[in-house]
C-alpha positions as CSV (number, residue, x, y, z in Angstrom):
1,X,-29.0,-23.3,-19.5
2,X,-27.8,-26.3,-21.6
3,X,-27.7,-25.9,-25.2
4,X,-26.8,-28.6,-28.0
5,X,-25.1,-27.3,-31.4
6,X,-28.3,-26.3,-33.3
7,X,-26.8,-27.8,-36.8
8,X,-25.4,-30.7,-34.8
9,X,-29.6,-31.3,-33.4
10,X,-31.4,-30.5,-36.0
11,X,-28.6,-33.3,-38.7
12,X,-29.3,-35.7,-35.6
13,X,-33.4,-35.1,-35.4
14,X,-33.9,-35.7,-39.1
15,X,-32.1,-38.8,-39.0
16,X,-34.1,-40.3,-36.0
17,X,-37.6,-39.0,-37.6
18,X,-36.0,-40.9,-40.9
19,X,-34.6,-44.3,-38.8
20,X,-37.0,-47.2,-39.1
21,X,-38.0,-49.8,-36.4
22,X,-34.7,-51.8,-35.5
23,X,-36.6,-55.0,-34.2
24,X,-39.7,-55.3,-37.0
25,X,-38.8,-58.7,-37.5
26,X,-38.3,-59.3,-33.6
27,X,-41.5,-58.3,-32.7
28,X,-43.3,-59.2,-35.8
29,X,-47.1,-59.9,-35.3
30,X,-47.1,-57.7,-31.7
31,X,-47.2,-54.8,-33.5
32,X,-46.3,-52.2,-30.9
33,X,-48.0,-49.1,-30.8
34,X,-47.7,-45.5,-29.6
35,X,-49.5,-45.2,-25.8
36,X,-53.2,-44.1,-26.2
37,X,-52.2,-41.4,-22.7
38,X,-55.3,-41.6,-20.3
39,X,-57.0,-38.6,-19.0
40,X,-55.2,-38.3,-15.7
41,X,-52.1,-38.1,-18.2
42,X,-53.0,-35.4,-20.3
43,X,-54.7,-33.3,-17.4
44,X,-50.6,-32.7,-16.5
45,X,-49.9,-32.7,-19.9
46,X,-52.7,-30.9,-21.6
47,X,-53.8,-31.3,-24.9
48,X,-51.4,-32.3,-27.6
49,X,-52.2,-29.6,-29.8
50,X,-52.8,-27.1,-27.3
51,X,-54.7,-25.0,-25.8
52,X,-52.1,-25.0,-22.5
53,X,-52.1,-22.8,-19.4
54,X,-49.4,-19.8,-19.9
55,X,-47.0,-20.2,-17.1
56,X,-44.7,-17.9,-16.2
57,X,-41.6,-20.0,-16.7
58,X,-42.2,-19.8,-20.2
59,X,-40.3,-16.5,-21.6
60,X,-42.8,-16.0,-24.3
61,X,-46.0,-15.4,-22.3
62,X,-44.6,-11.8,-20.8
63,X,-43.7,-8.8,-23.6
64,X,-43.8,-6.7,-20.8
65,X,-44.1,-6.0,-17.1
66,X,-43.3,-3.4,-13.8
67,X,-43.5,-3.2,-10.5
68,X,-43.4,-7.8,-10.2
69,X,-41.5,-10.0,-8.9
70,X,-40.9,-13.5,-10.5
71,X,-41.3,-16.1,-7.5
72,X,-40.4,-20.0,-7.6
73,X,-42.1,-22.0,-4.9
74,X,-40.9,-24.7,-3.4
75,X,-43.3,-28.1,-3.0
76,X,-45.0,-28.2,0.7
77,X,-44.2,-31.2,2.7
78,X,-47.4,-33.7,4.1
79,X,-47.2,-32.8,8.1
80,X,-47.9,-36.5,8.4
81,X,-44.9,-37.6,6.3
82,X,-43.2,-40.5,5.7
83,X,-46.7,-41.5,4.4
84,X,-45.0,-45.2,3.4
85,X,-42.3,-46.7,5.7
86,X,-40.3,-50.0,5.9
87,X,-42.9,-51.9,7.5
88,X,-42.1,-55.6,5.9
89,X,-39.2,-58.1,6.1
90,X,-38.3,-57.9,2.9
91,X,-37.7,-54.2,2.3
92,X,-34.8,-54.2,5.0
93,X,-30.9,-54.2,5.3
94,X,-29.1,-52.7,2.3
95,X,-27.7,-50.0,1.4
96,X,-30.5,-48.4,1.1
97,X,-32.8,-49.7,4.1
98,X,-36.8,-49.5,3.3
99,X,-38.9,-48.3,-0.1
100,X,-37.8,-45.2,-2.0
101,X,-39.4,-43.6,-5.4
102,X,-36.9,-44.0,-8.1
103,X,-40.7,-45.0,-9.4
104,X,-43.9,-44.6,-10.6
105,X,-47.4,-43.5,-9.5
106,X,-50.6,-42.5,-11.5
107,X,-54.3,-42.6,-10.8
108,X,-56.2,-45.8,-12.3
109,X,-59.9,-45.5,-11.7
110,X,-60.5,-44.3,-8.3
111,X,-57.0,-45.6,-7.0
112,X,-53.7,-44.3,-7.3
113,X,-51.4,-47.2,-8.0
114,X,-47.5,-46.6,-7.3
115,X,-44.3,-49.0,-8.3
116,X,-41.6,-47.8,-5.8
117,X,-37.8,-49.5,-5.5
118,X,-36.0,-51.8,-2.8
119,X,-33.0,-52.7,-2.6
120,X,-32.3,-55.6,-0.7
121,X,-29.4,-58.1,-1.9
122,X,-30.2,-57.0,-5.4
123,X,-33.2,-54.9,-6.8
124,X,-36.8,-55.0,-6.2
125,X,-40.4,-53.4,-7.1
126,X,-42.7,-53.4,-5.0
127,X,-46.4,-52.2,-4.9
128,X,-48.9,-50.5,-3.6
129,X,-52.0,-48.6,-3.7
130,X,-54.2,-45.9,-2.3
131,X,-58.1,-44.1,-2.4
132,X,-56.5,-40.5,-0.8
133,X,-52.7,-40.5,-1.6
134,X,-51.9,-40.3,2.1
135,X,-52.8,-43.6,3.3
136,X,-51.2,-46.8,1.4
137,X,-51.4,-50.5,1.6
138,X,-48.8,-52.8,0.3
139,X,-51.8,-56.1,-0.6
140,X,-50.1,-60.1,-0.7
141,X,-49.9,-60.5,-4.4
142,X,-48.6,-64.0,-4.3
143,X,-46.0,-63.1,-7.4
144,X,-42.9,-63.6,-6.0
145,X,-41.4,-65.7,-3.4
146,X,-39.1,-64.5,-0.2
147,X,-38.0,-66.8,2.5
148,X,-40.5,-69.6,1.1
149,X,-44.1,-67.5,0.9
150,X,-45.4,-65.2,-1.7
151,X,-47.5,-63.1,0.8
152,X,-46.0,-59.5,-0.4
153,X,-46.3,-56.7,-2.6
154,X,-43.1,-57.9,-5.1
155,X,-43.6,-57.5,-8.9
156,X,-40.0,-57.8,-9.8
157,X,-37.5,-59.4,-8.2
158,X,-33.7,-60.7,-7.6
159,X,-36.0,-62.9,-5.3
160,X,-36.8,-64.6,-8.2
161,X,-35.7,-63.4,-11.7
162,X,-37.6,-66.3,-13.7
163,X,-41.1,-64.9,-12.2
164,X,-40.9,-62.0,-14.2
165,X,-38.8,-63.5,-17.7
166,X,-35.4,-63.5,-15.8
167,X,-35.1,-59.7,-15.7
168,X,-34.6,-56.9,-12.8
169,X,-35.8,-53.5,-12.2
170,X,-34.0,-50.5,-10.9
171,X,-36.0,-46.8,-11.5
172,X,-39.0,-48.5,-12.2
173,X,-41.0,-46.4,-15.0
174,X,-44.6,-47.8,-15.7
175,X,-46.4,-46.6,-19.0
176,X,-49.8,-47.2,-20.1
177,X,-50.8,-48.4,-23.5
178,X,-54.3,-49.5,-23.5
179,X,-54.4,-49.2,-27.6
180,X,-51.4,-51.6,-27.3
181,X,-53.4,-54.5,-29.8
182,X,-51.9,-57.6,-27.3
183,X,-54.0,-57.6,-24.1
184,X,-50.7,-58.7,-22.8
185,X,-48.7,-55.6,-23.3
186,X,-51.2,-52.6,-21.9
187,X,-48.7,-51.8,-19.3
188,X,-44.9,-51.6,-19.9
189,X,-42.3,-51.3,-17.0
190,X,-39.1,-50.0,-18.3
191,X,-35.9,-49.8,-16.1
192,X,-32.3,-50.7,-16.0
193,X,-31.6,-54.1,-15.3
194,X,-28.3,-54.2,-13.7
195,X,-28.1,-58.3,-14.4
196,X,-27.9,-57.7,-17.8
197,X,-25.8,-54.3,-17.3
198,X,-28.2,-52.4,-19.6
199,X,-32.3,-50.4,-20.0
200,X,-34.8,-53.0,-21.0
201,X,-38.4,-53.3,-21.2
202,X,-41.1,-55.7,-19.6
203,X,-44.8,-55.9,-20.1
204,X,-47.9,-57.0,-18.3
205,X,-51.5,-57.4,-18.7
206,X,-52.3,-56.1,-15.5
207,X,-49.5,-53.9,-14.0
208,X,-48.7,-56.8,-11.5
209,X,-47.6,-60.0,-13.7
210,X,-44.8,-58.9,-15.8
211,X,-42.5,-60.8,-18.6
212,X,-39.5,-59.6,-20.1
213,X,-38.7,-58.8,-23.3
214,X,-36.5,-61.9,-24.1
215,X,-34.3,-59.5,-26.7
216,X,-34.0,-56.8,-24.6
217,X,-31.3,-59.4,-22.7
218,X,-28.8,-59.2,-24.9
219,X,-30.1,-56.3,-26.8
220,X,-30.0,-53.0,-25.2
221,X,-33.1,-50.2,-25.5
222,X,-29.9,-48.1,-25.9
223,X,-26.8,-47.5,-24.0
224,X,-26.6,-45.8,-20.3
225,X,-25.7,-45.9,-16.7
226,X,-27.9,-47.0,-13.8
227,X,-29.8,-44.2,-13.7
228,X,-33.1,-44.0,-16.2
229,X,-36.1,-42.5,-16.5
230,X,-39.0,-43.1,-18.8
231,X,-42.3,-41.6,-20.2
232,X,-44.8,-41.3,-23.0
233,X,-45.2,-37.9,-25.1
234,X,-48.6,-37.1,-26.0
235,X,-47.1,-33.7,-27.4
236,X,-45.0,-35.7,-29.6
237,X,-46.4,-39.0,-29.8
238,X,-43.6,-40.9,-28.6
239,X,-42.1,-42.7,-25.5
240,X,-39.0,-40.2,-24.2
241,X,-36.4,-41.7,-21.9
242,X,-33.9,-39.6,-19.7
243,X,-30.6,-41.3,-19.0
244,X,-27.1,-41.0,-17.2
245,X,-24.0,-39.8,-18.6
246,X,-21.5,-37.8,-17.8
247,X,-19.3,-34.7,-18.9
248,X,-16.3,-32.9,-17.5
249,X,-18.2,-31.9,-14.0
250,X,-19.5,-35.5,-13.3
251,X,-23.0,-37.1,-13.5
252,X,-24.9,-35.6,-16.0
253,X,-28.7,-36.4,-18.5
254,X,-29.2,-37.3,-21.8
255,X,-31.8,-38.1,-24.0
256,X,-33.8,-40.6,-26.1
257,X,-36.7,-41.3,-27.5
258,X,-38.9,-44.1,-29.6
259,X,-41.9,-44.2,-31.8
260,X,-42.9,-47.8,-29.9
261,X,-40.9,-47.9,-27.1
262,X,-39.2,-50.3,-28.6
263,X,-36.6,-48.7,-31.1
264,X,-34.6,-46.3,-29.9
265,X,-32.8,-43.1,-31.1
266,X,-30.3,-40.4,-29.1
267,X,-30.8,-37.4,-31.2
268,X,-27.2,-36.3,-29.2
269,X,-25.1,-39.0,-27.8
270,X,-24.1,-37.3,-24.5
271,X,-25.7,-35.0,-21.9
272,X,-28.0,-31.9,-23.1
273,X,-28.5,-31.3,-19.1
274,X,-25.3,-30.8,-16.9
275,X,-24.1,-28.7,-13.9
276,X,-23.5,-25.2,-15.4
277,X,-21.6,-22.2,-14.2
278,X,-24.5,-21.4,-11.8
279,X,-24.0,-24.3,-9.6
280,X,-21.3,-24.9,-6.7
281,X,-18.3,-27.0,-7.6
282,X,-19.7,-29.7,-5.7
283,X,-22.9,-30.4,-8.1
284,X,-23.6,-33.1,-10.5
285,X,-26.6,-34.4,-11.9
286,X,-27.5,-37.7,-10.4
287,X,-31.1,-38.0,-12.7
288,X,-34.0,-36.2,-13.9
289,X,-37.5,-37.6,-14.2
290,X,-39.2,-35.3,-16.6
291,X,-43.0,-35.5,-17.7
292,X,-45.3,-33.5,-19.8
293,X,-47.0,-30.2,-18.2
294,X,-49.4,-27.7,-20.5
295,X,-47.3,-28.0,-23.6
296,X,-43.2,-27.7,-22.0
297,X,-41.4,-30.4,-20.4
298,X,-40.9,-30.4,-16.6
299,X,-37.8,-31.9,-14.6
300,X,-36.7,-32.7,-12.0
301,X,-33.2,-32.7,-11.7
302,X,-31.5,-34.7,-8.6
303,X,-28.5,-32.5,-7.5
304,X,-25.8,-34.4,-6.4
305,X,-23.4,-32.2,-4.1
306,X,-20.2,-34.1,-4.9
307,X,-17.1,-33.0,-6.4
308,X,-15.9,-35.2,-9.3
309,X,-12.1,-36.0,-10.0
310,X,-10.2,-33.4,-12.3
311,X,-7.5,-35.5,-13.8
312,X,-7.0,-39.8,-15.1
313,X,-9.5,-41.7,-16.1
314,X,-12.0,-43.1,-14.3
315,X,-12.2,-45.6,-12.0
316,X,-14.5,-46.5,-8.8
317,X,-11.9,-45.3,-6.3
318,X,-10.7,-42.5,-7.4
319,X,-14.9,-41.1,-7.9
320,X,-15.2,-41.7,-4.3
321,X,-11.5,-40.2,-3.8
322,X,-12.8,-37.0,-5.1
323,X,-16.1,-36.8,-3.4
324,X,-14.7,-37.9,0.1
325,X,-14.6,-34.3,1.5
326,X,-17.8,-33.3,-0.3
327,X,-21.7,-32.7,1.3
328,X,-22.9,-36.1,-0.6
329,X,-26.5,-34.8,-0.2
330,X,-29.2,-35.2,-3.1
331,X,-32.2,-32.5,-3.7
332,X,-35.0,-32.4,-6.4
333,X,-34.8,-28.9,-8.3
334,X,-36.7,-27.7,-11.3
335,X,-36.1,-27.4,-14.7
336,X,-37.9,-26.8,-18.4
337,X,-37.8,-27.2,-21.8
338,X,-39.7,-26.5,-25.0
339,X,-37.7,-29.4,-27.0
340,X,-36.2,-31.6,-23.9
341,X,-32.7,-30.2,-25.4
342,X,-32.4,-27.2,-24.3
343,X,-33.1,-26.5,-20.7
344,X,-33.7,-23.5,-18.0
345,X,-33.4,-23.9,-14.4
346,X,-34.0,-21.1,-11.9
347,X,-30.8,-18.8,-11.3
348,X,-30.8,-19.2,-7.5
349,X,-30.8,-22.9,-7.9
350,X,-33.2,-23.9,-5.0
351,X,-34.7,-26.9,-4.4
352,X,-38.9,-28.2,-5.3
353,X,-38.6,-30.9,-3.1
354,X,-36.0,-29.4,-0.1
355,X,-34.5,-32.0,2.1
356,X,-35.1,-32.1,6.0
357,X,-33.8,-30.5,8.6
358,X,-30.3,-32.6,10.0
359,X,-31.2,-35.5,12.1
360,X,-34.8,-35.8,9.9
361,X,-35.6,-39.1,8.0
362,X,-34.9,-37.1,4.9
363,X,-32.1,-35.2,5.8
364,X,-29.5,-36.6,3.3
365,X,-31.0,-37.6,-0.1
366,X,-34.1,-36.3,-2.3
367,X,-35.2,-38.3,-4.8
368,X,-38.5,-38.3,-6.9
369,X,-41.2,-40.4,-8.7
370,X,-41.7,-40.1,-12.6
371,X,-43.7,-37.4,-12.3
372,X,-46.4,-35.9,-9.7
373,X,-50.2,-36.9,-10.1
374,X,-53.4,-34.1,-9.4
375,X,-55.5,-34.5,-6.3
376,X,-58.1,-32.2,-6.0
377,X,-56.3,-28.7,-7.0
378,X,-52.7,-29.7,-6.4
379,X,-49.8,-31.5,-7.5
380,X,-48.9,-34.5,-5.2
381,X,-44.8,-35.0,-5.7
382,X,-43.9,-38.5,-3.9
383,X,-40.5,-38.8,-3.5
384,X,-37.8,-40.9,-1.9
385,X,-36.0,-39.6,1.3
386,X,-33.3,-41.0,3.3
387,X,-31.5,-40.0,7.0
388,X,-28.2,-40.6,5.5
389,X,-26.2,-39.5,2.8
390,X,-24.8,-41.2,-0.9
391,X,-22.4,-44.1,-0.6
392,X,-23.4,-43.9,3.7
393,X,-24.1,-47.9,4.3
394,X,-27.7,-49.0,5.9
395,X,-29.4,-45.4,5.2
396,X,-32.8,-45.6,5.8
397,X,-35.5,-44.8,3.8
398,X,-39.4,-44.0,3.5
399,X,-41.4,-42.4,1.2
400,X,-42.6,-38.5,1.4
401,X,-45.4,-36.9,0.0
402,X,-44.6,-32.6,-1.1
403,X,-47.6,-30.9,-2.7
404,X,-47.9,-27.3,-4.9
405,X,-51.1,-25.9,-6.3
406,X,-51.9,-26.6,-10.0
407,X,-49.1,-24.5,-11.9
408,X,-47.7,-23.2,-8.4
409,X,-44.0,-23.9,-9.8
410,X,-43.6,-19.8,-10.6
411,X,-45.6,-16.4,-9.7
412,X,-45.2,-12.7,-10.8
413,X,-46.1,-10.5,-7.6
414,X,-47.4,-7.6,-6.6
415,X,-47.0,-6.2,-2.9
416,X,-48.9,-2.7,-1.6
417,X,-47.3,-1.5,-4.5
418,X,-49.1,-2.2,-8.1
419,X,-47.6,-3.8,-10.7
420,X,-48.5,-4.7,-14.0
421,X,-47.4,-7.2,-17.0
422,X,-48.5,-7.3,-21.0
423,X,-48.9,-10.6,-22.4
424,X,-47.9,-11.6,-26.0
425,X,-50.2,-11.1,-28.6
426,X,-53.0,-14.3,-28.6
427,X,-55.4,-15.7,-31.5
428,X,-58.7,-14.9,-28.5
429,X,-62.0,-14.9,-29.8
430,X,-63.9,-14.3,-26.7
431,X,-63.2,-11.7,-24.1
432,X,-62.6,-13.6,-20.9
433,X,-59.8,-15.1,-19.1
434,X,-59.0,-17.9,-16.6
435,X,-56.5,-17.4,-14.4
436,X,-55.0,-19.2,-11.6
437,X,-54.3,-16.2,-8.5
438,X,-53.8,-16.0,-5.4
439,X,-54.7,-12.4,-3.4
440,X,-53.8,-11.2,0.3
441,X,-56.2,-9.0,2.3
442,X,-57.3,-5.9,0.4
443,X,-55.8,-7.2,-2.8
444,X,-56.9,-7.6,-6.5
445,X,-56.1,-8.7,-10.1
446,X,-57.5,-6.7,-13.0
447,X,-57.3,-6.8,-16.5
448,X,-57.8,-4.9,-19.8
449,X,-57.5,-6.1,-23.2
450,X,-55.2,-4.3,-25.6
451,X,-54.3,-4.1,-29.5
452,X,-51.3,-4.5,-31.2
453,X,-50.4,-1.0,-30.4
454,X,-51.1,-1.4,-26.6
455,X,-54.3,0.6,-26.7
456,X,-57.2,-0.1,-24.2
457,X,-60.2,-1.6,-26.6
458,X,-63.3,0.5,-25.8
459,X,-65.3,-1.4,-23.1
460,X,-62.6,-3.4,-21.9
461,X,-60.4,-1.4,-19.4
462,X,-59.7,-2.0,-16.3
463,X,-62.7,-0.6,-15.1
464,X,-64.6,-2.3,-17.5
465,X,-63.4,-5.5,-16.2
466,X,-64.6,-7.5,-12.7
467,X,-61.7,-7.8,-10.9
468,X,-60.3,-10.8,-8.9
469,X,-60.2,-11.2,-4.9
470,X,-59.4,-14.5,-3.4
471,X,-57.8,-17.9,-4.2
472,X,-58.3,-19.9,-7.1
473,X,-57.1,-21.9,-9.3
474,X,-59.5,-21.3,-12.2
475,X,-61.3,-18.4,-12.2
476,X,-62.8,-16.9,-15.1
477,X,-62.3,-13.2,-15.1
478,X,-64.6,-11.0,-17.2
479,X,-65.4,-8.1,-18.5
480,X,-69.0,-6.1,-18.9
481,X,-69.6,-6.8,-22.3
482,X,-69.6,-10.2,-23.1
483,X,-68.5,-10.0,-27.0
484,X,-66.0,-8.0,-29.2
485,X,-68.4,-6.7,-31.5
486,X,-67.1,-6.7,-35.3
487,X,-66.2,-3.1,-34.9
488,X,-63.2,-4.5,-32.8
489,X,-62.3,-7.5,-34.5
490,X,-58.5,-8.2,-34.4
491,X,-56.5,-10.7,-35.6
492,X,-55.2,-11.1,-32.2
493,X,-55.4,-9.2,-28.5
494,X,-53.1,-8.9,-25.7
495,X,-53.9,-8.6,-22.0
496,X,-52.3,-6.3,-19.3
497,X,-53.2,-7.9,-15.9
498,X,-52.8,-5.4,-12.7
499,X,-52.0,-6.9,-9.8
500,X,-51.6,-5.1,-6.2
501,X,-51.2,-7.9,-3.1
502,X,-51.4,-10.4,-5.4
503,X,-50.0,-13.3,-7.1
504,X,-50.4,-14.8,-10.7
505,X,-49.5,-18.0,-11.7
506,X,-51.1,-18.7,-14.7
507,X,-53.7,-17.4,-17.1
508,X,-55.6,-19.2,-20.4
509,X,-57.4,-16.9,-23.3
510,X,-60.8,-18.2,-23.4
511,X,-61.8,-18.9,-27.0
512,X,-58.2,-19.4,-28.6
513,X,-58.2,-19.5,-32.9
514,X,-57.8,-23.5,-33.1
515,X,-55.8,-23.1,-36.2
516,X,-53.7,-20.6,-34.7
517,X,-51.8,-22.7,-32.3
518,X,-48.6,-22.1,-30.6
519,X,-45.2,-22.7,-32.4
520,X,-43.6,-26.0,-33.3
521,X,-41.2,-27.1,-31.2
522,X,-39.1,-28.0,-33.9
523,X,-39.7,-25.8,-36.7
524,X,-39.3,-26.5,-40.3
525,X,-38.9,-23.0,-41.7
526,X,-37.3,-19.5,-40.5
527,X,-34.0,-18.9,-38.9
């Protein structure tokens, strides 16, 4: 876990809720507004005041349990992956040979729409689209030209820079804002440009013709690497950026964030997500996408098995000195956070997204999109693979497809054996349940609901309840009486779930006090 100063946060979070819009006179008369988030947004998200799932990587859902084990599953690959390959001239020979996501991908309509990277003498975005999320097309846009036509998917390119406001794109992040009030600015495409050696921001009225932000040349969102990562906050109401740095172990995130997307602020100027005492000697963190998921913050952190030099100061050759003898493999892990600041990871450190077996087109590098979209009753992760490994020249690379059941990321379990857990105390006005569970032959989750003092409420036992066989995401389970009654009104209930051959992965209190929501991320009073 990575932890800032508290005193140190909390001096540098009331000075970026104070700071004011750096470019008001700038962008005078465009008047850029927080994103309006779509629906297929807040579906990961959920609600920006609640109610969320609980999950069970959340350490205040569980007061106590026995007889479970706490299980993190990895993503499941598509049998038919890569599901996009290098198929045109002008995603070839590079270092990195064919399309990759470092990018973007979200469900418009009845489409999904993805922004994915090329590199190919410089930096490209290309584009495509798809009705399944298997099966993709890459349509002649006619924006930019390559080797004298403009019959391909490019939307930004060292092609040709002046097509898009003479900017480049690498880690193409693509944000919504249909509330934006210029027609011209409902999508924004944020990235680092490594022409002007610094983030900036373009927009577009379409998602295809974009124009640079002609200050963002010279003016920089905010300082970082080449690595960057971008979303909008519907739980806060602001666009959040992750970023590289660095620290004593090597590559390394930070943070920053914006009311407009347009003025920036690091609440800490330096990493608040590093390799930890957990992790081999040959781990760095290369990025982390991170995006919104029923009230926490979910990332993705790109491991980077490479040692980093222990003595000097830095230069190019002595970081590829130090990682010579190292693996030079990247994976996609998980990690979350209540405050993006401080972060958990799982202690056995495995991977979401694991990379292929040697000699597989995604043996040697994992890297991810933004964040994963919902098809159906799972999570669809794209992600970038590649044969080879980091700083290997002409690695290929396609694009993969791993999917996980809605909040699959963690399970408590029960085998032959039954086990049982007692949630915290929650505001429920109504005595039913969804959860999201999973049984084997002959299994079954229960519950009963319990006061304060962990006594069964008369009429709600586990006998009382009908209990759960089968696999679903949402079911509701219930009890025989359908109401409390006002002889057992609380204040609050909590729920002991019994599970035997069985696995839990989330559960929601039907009927949840609205002005009883959970607490602040940041809050004002206490210790």
């Amino acid at each position: 876990m990575t932890r800032v100063d508290r005193r140190q946060f909390s001096l540098a979070l009331s000075a970026c809720l104070a700071a004011g819009p750096r470019w008001a006179a700038a962008q005078a008369g465009d008047h850029p507004v927080a994103a309006d988030p779509p629906p297929a947004e807040l579906a990961l998200s959920g609600p920006p005041q609640g109610p969320w799932r609980r999950l069970f990587l959340d350490a205040a859902v569980v007061e106590q349990s026995a007889g479970l084990t706490r299980t993190f599953h990895a993503a499941e690959k598509h049998a038919g992956n890569p599901v996009l390959r290098r198929d045109q001239p002008w995603e070839a020979v590079a270092a990195i040979t064919g399309p990759y996501v470092y990018g973007t991908v979200f469900w418009e309509g009845d489409r999904l729409r993805l922004w994915y990277q090329i590199l190919n003498r410089g930096n490209h975005v290309g584009y495509a689209e798809s009705r399944d999320g298997i099966h993709w097309t890459k349509p002649p846009l006619g924006i930019i030209a390559f080797e004298g036509t403009k019959a391909n998917n490019l939307v930004v390119s060292a092609f040709e820079p002046a097509a898009s406001g003479g900017g480049t794109c690498h880690n193409p992040s693509v944000i919504r804002r249909p509330a934006a009030s210029d027609p011209a600015r409902r999508y924004a495409l944020y990235g680092f440009d490594g022409r002007a050696g610094h983030p900036r921001v373009a927009f577009s009225a379409d998602g295809l013709h974009w124009q640079y932000a002609a200050e963002t040349e010279t003016r920089p969102l905010f300082s970082s690497s080449d690595v960057v990562s971008f979303f909008y906050d519907p739980l806060q109401g602001r666009y959040t950026a992750t970023w590289k740095t660095r620290n004593r172990r090597g590559r390394a995130v930070g943070v920053a964030w914006s009311p407009d997307g347009l003025a920036w602020t690091k609440p800490f100027d330096g990493p608040v997500f590093v390799a930890d005492d957990l992790d081999p000697d040959e781990t760095q963190i290369y990025g982390m996408p991170v995006f919104p998921y029923q009230g926490l913050y979910l990332g993705l952190p790109w491991i980077y098995r490479a040692r980093y030099f222990r003595y000097g100061e830095y230069s190019v050759e002595k970081l590829h000195e130090a990682q010579a003898d190292s693996p030079r493999t990247i994976d996609a892990q998980l990690a979350w956070s209540w405050d993006l600041i401080n972060w958990t990871r799982p202690p056995q450190r495995q991977p979401l997204i694991p990379r292929g077996e040697p000699g597989s087109w995604d043996a040697g590098i994992i890297v991810t999109a933004r964040a994963p979209v919902i098809v159906g009753d799972e999570l669809y992760f794209y992600y970038g693979g590649t044969a080879g490994v980091h700083d290997e020249p002409r690695v290929p690379a396609a694009i993969g497809l791993a999917k996980l059941r809605l909040d699959g990321f963690c399970s408590l379990a029960a085998g032959a054996e039954e086990g049982w857990l007692i949630t915290r105390r929650e505001p429920m006005r109504e005595p039913a349940v969804t959860i999201n569970a999973r049984t084997a032959a002959g299994g079954t989750v229960a519950a009963e609901i319990l006061d304060r003092q962990n006594r069964v409420l008369p009429g709600f036992s586990r006998a009382d309840c009908r209990a759960f066989q089968g696999d679903s995401v949402r079911h509701v389970l219930s009890w025989t009486k359908r109401e409390f009654g006002p002889e057992l009104a609380r204040p609050d209930y909590k729920l002991r779930f019994w599970l035997q051959r069985a696995e839990l992965f989330s559960y929601l209190p039907s009927g949840l006090d609205p002005n009883q929501p959970d607490l602040a991320r940041f809050p004002t009073q206490g210790p």
